[in-house]
CHARMM-style PDB file with segment names, atoms N, HN, CA, C and O in Angstrom:
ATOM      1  N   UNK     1       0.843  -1.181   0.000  1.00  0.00      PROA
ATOM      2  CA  UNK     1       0.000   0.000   0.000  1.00  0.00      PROA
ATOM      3  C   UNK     1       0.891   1.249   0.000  1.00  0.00      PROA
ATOM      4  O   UNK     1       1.615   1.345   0.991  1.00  0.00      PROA
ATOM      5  N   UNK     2       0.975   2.149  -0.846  1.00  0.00      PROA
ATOM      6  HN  UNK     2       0.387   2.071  -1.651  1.00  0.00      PROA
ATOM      7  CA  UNK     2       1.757   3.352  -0.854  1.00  0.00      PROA
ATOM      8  C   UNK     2       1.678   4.123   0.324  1.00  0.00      PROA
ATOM      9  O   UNK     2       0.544   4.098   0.802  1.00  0.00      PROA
ATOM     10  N   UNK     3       2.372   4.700   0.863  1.00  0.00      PROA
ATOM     11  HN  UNK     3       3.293   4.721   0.474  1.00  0.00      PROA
ATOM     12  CA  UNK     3       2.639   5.456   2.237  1.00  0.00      PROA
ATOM     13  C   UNK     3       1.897   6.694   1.775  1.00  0.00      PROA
ATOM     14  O   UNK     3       1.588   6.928   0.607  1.00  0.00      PROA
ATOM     15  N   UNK     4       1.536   7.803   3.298  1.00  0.00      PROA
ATOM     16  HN  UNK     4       1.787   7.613   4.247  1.00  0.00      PROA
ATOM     17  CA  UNK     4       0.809   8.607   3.028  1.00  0.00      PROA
ATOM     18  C   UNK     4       2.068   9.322   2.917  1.00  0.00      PROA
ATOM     19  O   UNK     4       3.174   8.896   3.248  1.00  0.00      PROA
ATOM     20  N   UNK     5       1.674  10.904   2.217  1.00  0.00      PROA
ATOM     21  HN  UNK     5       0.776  11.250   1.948  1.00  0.00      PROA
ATOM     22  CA  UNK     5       2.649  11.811   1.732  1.00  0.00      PROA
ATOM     23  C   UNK     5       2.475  13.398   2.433  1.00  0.00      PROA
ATOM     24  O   UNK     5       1.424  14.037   2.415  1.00  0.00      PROA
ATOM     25  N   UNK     6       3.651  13.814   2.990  1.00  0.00      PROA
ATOM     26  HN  UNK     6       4.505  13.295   3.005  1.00  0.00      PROA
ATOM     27  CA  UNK     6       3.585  15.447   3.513  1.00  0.00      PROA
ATOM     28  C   UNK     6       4.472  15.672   2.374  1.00  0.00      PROA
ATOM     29  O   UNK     6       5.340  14.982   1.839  1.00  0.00      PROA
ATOM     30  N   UNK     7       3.732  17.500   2.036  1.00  0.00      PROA
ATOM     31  HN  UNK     7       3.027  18.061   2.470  1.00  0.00      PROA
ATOM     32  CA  UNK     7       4.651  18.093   1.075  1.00  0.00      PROA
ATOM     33  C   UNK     7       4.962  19.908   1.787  1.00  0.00      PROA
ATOM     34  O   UNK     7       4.165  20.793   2.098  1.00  0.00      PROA
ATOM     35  N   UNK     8       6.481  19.844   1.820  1.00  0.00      PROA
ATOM     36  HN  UNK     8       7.129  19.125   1.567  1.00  0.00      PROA
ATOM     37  CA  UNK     8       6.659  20.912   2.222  1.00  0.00      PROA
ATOM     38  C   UNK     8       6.956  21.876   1.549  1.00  0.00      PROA
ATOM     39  O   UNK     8       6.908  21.561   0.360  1.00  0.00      PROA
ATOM     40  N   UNK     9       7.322  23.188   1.735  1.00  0.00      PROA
ATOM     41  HN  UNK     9       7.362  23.444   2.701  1.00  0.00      PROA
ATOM     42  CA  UNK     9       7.114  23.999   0.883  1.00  0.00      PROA
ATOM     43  C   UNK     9       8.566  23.834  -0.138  1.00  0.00      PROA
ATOM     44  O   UNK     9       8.413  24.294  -1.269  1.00  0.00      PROA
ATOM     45  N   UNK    10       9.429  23.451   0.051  1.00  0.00      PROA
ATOM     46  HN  UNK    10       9.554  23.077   0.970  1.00  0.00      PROA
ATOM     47  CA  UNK    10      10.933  23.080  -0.925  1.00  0.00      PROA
ATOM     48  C   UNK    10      10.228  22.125  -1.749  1.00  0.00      PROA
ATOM     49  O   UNK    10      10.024  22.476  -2.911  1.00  0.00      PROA
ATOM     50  N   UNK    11       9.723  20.735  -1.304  1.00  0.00      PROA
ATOM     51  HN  UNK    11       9.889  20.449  -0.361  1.00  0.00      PROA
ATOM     52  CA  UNK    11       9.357  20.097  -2.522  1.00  0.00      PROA
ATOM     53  C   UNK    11       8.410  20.836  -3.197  1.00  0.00      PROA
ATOM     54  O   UNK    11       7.753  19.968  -3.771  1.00  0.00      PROA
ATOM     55  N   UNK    12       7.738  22.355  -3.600  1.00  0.00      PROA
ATOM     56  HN  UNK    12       8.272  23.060  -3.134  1.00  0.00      PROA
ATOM     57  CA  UNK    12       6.589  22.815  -3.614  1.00  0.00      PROA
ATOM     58  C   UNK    12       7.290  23.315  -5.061  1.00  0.00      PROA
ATOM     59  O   UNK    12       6.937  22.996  -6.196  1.00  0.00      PROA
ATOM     60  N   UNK    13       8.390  24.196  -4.666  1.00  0.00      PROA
ATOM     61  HN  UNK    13       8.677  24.455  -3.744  1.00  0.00      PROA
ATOM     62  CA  UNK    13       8.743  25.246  -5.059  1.00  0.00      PROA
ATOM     63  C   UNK    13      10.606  24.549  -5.750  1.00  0.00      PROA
ATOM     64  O   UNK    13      11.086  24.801  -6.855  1.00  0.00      PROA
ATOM     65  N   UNK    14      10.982  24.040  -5.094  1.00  0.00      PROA
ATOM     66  HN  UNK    14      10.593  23.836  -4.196  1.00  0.00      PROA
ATOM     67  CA  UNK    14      12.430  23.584  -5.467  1.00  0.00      PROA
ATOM     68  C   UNK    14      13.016  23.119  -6.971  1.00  0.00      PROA
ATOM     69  O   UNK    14      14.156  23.358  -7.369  1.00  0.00      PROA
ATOM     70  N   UNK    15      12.042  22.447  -7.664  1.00  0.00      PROA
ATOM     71  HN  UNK    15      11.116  22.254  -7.340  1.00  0.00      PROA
ATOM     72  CA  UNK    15      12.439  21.899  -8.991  1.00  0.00      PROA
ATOM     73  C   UNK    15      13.356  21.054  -9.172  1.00  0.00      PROA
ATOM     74  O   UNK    15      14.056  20.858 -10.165  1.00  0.00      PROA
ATOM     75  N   UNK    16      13.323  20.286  -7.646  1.00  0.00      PROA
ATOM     76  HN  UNK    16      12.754  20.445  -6.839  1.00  0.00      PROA
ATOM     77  CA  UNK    16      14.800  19.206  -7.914  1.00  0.00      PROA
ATOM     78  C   UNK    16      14.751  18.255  -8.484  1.00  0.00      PROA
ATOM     79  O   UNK    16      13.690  17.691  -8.755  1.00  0.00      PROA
ATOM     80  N   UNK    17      15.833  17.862  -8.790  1.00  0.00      PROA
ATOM     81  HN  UNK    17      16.694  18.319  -8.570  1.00  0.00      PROA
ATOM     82  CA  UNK    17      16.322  16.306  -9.711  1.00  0.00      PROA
ATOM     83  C   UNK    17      14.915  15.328  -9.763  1.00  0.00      PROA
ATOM     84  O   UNK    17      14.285  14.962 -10.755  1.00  0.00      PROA
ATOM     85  N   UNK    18      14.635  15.010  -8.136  1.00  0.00      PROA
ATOM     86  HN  UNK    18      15.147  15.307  -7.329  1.00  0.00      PROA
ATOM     87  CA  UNK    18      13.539  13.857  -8.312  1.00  0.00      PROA
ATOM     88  C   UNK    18      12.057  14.183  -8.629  1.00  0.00      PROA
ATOM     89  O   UNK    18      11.156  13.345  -8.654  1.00  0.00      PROA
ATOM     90  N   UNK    19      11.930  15.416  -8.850  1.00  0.00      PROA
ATOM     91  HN  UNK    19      12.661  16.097  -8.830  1.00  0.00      PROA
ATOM     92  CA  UNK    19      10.719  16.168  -9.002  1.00  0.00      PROA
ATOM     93  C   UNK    19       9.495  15.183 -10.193  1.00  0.00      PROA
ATOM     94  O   UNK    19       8.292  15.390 -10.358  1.00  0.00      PROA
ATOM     95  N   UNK    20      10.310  14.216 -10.789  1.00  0.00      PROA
ATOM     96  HN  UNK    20      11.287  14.048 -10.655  1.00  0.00      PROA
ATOM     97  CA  UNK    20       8.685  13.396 -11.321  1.00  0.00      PROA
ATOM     98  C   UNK    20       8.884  12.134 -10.291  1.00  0.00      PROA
ATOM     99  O   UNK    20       7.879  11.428 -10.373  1.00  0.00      PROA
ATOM    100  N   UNK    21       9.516  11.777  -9.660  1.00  0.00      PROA
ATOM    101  HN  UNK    21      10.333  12.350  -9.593  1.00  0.00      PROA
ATOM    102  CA  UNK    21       9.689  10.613  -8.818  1.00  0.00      PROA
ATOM    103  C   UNK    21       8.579  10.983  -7.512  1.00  0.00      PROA
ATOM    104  O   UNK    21       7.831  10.211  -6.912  1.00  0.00      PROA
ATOM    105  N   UNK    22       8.762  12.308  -7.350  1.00  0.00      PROA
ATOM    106  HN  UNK    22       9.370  12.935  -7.838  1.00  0.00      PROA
ATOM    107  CA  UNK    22       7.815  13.034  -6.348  1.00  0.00      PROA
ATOM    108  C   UNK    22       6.531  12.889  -6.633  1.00  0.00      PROA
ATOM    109  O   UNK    22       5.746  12.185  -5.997  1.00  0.00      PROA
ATOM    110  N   UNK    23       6.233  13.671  -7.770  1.00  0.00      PROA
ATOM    111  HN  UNK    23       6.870  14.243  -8.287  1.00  0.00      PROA
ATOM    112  CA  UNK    23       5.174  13.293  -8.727  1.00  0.00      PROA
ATOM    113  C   UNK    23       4.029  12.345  -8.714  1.00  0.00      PROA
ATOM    114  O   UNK    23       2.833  12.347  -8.423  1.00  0.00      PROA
ATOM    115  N   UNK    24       5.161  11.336  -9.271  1.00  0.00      PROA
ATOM    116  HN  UNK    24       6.133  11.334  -9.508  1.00  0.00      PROA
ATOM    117  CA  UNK    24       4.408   9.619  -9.021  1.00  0.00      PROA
ATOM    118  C   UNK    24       4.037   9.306  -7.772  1.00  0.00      PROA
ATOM    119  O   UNK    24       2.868   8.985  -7.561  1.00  0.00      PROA
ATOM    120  N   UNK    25       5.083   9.353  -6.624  1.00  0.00      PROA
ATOM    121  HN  UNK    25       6.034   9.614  -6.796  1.00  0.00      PROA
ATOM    122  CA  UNK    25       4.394   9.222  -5.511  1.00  0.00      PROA
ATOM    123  C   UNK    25       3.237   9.987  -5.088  1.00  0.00      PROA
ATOM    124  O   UNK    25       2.284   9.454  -4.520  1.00  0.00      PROA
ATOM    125  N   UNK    26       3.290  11.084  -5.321  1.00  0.00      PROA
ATOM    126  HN  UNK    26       4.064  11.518  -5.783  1.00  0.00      PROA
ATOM    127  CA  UNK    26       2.139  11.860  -4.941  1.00  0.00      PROA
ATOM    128  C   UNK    26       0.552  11.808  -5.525  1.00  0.00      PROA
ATOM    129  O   UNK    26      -0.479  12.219  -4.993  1.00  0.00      PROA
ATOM    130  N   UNK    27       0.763  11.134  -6.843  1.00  0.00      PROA
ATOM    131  HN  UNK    27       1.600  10.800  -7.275  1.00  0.00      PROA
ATOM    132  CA  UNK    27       0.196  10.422  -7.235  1.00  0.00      PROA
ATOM    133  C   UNK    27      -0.884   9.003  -7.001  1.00  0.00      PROA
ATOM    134  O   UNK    27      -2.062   8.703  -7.200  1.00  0.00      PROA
ATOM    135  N   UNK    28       0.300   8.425  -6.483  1.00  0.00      PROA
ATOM    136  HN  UNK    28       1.257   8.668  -6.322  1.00  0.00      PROA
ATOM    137  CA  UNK    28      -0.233   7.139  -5.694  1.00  0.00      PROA
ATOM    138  C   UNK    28      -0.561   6.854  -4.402  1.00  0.00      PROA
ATOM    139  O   UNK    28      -1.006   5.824  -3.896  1.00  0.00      PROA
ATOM    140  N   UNK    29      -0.147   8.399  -3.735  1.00  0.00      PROA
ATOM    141  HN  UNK    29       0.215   9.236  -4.147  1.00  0.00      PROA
ATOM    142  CA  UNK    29      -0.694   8.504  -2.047  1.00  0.00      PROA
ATOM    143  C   UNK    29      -1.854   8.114  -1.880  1.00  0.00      PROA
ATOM    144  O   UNK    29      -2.592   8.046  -2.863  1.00  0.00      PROA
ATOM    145  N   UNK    30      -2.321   7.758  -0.605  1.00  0.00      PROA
ATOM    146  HN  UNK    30      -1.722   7.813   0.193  1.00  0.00      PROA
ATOM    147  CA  UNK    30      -4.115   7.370  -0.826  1.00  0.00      PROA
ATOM    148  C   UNK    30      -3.830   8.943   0.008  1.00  0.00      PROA
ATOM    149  O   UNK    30      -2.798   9.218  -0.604  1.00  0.00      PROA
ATOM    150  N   UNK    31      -3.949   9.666   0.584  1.00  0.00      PROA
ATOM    151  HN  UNK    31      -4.788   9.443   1.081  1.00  0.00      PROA
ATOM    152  CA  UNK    31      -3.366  10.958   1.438  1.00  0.00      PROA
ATOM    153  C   UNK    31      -2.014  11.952   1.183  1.00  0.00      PROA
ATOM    154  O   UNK    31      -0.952  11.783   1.783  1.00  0.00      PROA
ATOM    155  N   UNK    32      -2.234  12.950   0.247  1.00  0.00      PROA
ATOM    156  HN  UNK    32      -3.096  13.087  -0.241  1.00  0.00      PROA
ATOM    157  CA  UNK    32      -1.424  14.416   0.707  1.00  0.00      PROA
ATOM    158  C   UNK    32      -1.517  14.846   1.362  1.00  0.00      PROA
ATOM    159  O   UNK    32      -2.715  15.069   1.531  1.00  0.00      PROA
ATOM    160  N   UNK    33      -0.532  15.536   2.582  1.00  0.00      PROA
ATOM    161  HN  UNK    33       0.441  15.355   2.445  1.00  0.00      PROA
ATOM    162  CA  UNK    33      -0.713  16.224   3.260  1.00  0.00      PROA
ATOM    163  C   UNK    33       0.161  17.816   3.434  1.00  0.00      PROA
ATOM    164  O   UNK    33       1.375  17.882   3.628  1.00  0.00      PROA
ATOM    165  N   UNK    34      -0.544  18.739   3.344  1.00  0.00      PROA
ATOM    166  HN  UNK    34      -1.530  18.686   3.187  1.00  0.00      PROA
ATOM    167  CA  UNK    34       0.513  20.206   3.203  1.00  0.00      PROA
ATOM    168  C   UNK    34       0.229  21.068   4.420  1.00  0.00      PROA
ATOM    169  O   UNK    34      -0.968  21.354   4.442  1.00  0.00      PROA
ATOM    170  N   UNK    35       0.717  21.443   5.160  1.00  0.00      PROA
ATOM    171  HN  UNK    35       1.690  21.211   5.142  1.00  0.00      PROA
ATOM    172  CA  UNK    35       0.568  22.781   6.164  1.00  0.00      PROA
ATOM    173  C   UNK    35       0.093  23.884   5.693  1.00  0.00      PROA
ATOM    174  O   UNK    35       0.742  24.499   4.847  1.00  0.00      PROA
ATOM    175  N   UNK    36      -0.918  24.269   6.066  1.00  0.00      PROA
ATOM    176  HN  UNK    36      -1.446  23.770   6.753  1.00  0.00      PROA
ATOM    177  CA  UNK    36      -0.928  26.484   6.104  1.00  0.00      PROA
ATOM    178  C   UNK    36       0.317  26.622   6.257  1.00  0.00      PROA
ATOM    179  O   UNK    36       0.737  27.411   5.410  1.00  0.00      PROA
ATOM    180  N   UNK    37       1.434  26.092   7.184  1.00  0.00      PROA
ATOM    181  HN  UNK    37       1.092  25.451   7.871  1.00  0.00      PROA
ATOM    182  CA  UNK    37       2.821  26.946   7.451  1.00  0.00      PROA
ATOM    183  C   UNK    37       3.729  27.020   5.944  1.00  0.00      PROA
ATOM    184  O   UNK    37       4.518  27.935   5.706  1.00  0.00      PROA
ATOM    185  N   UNK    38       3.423  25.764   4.905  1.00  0.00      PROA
ATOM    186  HN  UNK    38       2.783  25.021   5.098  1.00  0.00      PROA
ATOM    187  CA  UNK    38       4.015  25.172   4.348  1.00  0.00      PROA
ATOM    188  C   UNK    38       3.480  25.611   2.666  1.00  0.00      PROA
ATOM    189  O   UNK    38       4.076  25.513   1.593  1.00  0.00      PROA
ATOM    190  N   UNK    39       2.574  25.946   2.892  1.00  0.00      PROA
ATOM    191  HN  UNK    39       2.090  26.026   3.763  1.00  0.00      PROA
ATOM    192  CA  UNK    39       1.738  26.544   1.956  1.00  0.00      PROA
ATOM    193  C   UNK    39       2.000  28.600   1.730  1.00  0.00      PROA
ATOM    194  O   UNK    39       1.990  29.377   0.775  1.00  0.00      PROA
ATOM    195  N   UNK    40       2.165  28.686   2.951  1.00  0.00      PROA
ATOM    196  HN  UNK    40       2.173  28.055   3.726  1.00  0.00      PROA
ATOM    197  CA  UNK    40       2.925  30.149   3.179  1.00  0.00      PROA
ATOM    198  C   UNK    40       4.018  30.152   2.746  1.00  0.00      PROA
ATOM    199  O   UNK    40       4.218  30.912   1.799  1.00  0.00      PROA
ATOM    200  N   UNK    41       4.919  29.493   3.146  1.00  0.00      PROA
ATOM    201  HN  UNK    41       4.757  28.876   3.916  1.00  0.00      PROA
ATOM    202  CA  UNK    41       6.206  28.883   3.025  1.00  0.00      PROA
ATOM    203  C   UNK    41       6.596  29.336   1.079  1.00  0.00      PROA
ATOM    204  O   UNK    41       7.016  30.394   0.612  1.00  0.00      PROA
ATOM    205  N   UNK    42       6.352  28.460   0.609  1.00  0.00      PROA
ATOM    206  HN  UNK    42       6.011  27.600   0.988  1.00  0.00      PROA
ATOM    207  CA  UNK    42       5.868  27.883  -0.775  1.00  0.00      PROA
ATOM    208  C   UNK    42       5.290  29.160  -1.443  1.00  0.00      PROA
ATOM    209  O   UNK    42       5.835  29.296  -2.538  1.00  0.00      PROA
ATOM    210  N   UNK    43       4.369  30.173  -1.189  1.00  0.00      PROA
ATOM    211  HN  UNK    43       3.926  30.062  -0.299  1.00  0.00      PROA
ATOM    212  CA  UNK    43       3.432  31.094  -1.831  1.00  0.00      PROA
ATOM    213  C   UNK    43       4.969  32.222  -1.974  1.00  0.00      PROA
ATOM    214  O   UNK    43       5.633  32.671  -2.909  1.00  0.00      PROA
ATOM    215  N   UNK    44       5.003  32.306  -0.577  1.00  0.00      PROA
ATOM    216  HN  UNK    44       4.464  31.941   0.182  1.00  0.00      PROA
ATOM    217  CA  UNK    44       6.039  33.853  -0.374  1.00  0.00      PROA
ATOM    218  C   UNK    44       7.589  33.323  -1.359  1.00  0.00      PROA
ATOM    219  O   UNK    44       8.033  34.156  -2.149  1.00  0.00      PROA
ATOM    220  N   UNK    45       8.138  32.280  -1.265  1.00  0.00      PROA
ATOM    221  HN  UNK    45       7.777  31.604  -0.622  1.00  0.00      PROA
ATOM    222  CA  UNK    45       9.503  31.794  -2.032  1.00  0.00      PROA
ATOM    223  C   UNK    45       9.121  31.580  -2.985  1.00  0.00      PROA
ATOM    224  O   UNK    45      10.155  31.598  -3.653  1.00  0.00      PROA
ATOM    225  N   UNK    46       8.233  31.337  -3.740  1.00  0.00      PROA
ATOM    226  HN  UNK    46       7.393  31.322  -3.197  1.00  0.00      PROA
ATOM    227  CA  UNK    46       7.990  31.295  -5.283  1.00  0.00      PROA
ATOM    228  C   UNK    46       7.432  32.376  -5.779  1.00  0.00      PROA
ATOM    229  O   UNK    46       7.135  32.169  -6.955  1.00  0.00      PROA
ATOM    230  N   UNK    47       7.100  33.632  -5.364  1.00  0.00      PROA
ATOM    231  HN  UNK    47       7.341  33.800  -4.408  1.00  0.00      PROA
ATOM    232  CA  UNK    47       6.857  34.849  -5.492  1.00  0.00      PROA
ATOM    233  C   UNK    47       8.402  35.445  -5.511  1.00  0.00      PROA
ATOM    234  O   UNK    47       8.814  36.110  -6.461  1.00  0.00      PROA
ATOM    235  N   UNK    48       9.319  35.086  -4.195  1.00  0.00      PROA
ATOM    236  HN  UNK    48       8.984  34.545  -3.423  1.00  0.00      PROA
ATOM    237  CA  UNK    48      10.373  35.738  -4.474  1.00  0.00      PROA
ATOM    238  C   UNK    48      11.574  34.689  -5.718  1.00  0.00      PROA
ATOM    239  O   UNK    48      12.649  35.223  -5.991  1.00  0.00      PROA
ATOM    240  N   UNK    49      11.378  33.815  -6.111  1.00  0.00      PROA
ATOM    241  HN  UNK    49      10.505  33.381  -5.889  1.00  0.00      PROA
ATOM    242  CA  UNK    49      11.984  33.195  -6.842  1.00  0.00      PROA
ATOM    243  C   UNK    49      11.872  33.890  -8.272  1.00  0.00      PROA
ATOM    244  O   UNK    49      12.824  34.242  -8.968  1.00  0.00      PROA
ATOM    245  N   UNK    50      10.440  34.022  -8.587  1.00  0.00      PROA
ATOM    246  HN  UNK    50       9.667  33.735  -8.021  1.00  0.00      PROA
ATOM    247  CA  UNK    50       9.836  34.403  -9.610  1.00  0.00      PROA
ATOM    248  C   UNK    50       9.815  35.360  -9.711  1.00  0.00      PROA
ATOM    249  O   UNK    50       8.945  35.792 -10.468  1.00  0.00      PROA
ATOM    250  N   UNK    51      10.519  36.119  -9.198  1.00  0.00      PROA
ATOM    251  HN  UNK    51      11.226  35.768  -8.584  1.00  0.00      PROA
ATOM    252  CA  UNK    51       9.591  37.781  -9.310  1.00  0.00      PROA
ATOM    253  C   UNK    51       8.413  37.977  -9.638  1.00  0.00      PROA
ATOM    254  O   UNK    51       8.247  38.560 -10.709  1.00  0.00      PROA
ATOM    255  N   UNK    52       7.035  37.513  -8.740  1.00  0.00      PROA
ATOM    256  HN  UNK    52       7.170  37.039  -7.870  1.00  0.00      PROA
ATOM    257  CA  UNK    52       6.057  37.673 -10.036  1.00  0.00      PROA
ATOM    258  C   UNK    52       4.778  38.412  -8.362  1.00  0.00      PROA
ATOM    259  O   UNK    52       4.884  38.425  -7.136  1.00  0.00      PROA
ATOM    260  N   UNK    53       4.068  38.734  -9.059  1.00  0.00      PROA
ATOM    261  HN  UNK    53       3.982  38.724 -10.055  1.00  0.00      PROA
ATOM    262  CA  UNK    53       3.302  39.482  -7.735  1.00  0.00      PROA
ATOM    263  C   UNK    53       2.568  37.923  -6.754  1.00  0.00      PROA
ATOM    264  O   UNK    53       2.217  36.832  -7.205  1.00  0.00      PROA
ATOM    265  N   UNK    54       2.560  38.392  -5.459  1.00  0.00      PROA
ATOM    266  HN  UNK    54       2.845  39.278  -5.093  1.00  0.00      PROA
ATOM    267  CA  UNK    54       2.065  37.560  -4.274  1.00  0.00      PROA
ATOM    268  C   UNK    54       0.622  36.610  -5.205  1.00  0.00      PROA
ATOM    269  O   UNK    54       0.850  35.402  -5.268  1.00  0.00      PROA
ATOM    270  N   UNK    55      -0.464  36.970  -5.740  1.00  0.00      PROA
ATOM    271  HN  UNK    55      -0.649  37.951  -5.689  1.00  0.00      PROA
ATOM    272  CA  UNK    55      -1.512  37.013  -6.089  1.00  0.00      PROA
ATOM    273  C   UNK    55      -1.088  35.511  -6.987  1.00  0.00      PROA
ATOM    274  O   UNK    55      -1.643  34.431  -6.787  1.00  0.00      PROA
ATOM    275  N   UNK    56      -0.027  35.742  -7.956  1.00  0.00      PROA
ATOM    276  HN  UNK    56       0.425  36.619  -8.118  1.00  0.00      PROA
ATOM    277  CA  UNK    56       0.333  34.935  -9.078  1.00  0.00      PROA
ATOM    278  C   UNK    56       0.460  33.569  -8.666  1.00  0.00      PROA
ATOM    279  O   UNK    56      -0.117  32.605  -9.170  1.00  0.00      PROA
ATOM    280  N   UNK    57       1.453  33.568  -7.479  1.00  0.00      PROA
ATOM    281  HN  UNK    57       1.922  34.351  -7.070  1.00  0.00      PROA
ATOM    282  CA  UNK    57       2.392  32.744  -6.459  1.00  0.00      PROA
ATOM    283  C   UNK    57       1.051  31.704  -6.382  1.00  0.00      PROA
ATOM    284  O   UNK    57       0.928  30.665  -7.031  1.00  0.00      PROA
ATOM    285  N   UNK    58       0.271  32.157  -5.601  1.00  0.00      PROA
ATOM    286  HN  UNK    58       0.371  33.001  -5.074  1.00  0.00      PROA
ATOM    287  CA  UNK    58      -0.713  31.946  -4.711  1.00  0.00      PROA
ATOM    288  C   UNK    58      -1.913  30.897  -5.207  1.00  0.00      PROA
ATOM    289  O   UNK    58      -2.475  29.902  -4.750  1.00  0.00      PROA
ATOM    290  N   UNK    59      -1.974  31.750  -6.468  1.00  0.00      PROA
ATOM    291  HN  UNK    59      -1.518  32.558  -6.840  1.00  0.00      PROA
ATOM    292  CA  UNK    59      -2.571  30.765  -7.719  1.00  0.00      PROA
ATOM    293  C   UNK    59      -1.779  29.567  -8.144  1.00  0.00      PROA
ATOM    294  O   UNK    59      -2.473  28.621  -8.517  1.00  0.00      PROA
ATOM    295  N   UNK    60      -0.577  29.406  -8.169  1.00  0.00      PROA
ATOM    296  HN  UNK    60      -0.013  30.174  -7.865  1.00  0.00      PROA
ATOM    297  CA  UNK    60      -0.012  28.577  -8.699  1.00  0.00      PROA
ATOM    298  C   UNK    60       0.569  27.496  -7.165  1.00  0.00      PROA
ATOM    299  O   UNK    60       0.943  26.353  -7.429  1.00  0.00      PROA
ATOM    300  N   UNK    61       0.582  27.738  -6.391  1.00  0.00      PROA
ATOM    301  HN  UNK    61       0.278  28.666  -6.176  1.00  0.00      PROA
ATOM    302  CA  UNK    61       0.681  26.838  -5.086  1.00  0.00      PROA
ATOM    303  C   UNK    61      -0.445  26.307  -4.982  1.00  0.00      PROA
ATOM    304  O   UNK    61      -0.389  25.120  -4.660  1.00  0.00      PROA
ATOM    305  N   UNK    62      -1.899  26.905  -5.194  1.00  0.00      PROA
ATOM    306  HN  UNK    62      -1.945  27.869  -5.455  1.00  0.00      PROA
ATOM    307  CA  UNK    62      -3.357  26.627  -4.956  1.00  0.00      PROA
ATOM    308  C   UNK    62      -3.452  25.365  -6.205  1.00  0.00      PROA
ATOM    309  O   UNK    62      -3.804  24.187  -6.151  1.00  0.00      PROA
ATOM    310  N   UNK    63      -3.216  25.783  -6.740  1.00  0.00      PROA
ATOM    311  HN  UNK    63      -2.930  26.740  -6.785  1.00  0.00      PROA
ATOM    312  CA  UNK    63      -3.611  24.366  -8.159  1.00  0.00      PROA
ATOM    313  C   UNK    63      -2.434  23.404  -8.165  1.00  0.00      PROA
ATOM    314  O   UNK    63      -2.533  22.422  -8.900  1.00  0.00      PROA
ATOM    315  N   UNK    64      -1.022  23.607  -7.231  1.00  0.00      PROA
ATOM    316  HN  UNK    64      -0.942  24.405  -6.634  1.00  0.00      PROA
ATOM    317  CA  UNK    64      -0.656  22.317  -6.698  1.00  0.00      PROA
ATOM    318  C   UNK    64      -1.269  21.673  -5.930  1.00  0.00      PROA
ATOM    319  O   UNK    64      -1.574  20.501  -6.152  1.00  0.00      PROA
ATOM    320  N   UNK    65      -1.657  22.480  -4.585  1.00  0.00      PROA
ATOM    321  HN  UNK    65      -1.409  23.432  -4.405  1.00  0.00      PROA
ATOM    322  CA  UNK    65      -2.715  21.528  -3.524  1.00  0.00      PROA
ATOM    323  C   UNK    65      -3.390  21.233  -3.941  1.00  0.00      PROA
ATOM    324  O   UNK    65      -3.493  20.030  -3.698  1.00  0.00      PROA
ATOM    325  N   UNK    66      -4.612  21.779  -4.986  1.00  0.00      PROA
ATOM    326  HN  UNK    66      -4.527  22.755  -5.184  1.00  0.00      PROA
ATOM    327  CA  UNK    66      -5.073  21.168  -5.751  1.00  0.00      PROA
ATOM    328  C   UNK    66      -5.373  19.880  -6.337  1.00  0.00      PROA
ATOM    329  O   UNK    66      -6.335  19.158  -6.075  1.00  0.00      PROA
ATOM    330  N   UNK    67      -4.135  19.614  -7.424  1.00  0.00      PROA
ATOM    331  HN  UNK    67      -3.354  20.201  -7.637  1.00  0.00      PROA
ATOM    332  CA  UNK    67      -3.787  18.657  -8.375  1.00  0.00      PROA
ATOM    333  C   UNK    67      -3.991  17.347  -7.488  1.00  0.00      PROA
ATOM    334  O   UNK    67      -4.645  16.318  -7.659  1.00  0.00      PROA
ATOM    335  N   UNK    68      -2.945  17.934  -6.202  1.00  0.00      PROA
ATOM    336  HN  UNK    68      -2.414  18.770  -6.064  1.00  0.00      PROA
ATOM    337  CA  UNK    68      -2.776  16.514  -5.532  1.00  0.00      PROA
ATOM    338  C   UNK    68      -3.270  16.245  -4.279  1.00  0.00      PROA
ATOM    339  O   UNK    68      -2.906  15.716  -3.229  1.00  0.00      PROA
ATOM    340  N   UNK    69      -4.520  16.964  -4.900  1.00  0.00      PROA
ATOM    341  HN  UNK    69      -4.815  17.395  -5.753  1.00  0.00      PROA
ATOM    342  CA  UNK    69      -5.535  16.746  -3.138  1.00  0.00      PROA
ATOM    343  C   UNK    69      -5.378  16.482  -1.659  1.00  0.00      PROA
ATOM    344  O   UNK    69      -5.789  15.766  -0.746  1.00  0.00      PROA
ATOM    345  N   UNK    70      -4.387  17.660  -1.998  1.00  0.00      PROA
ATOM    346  HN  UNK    70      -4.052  18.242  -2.739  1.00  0.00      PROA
ATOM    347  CA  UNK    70      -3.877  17.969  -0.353  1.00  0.00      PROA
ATOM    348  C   UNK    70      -4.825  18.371   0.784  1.00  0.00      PROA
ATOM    349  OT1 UNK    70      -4.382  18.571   1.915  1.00  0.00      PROA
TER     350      UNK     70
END
């Protein structure tokens, strides 16, 4: 049975190496799990990564929790 899954705000925002390995698992979780802390986390560093306004960020963290029914 696939293990349940926490996602913090680095795997959110990071773009690392294992990022479809992440994917798949997250995928096959029967359970995502993300923090408000982690979700803040994630909104504000991909706003400052991106240069792009708070609003943008926010949208695009939201349709990760989203995707993977956090």
């Amino acid at each position: 049975m696939p293990q349940q899954e926490f996602v913090d705000a680095s795997a959110i925002i990071a773009g690392e190496d294992d990022a479809l390995s992440l994917a798949a698992r997250l995928s096959q979780a029967p359970r995502v799990y993300v923090s408000p802390i982690s979700i803040y986390e994630a909104v504000t560093g991909l706003a400052r990564k991106c240069a792009c306004p708070i609003e943008d960020a926010e949208a695009l963290v939201q349709e990760f929790v989203t995707e993977t029914k956090a």
